[in-house]
N, C-alpha and C positions, 0 to 999 in steps of 0.2 A: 489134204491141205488145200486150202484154197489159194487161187493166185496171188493175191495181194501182201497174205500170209507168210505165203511160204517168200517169198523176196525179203518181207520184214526177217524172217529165220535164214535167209541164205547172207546177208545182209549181216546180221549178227553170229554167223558163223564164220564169215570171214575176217570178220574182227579178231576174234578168238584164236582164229590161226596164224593170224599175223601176229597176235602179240604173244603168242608160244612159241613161234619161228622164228620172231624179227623180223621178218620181210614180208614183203606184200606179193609173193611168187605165188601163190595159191588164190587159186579161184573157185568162189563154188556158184552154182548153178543152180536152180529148184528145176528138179524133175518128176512132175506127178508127186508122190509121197517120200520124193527122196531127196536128195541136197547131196548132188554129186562134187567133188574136191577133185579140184583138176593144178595141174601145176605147167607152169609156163615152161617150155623149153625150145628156146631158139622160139621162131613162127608158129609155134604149135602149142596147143594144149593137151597133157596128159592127163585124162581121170586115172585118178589111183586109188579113190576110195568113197563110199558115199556114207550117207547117217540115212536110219530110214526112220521115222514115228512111229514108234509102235501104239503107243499111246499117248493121251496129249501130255507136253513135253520131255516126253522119255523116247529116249532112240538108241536103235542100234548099230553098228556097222560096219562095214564089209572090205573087204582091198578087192582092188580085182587084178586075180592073178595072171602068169605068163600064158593061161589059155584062154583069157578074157570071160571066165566063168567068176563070179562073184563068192568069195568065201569071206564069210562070216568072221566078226572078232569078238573075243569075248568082253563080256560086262554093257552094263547097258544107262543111261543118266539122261540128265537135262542135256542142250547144248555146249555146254561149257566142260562137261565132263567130259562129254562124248569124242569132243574137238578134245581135251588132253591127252586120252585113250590113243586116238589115234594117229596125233602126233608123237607119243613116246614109241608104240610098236612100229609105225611106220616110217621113224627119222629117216633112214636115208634116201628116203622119194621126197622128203622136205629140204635138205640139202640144200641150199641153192648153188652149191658148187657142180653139182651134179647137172 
C-alpha cells in the first residue's frame, strides 16, 4: 500500500468503525500493508487488532492476543466487511465502557 493510499483506507476504516460502534474510540493507523485498530483507554492507545491486504481490496485480520503474537480471524472482504467481522468477534475491546 502506498502512503497516500493507505491514509485514504485507514481513513475509511475508521468511518466504518465508528458507525458499527457508535463512537469514535477507535483509531486506526496504516502500518506498511496493514491498518492497525487501536482503542483509546485513558492516555493510551490499545492495538487490538489489524486488516492486512491480501489482495487489492480484500483483507484479512488478526486480534493480538494476551502474548502480543498476532492470530488470525477467519473470513476475509472489502473494508467494510472486514471492519463488520471484527467488530462483531471482538465487541468487548470495542466497549467503550471498557
Amino acid at each position: 500500500m502506498q502512503k497516500f493510499d493507505a491514509q485514504i483506507k485507514a481513513a475509511e476504516l475508521q468511518r466504518q468503525l465508528a458507525m458499527l460502534t457508535g463512537h469514535e474510540l477507535a483509531h486506526v493507523k496504516p502500518y506498511g500493508k496493514h491498518l492497525l485498530i487501536q482503542m483509546h483507554r485513558g492516555d493510551s492507545l490499545d492495538t487490538i487488532a489489524r486488516l492486512t491486504e491480501t489482495t487489492r481490496n480484500t483483507y484479512s485480520s488478526a486480534f493480538r492476543s494476551h502474548t502480543g503474537r498476532w492470530e488470525p480471524l477467519p473470513g476475509t472482504g472489502d473494508i467494510a466487511t472486514a471492519a463488520e467481522l471484527v467488530v462483531t468477534l471482538l465487541a468487548p475491546h470495542f466497549d467503550s465502557n471498557n
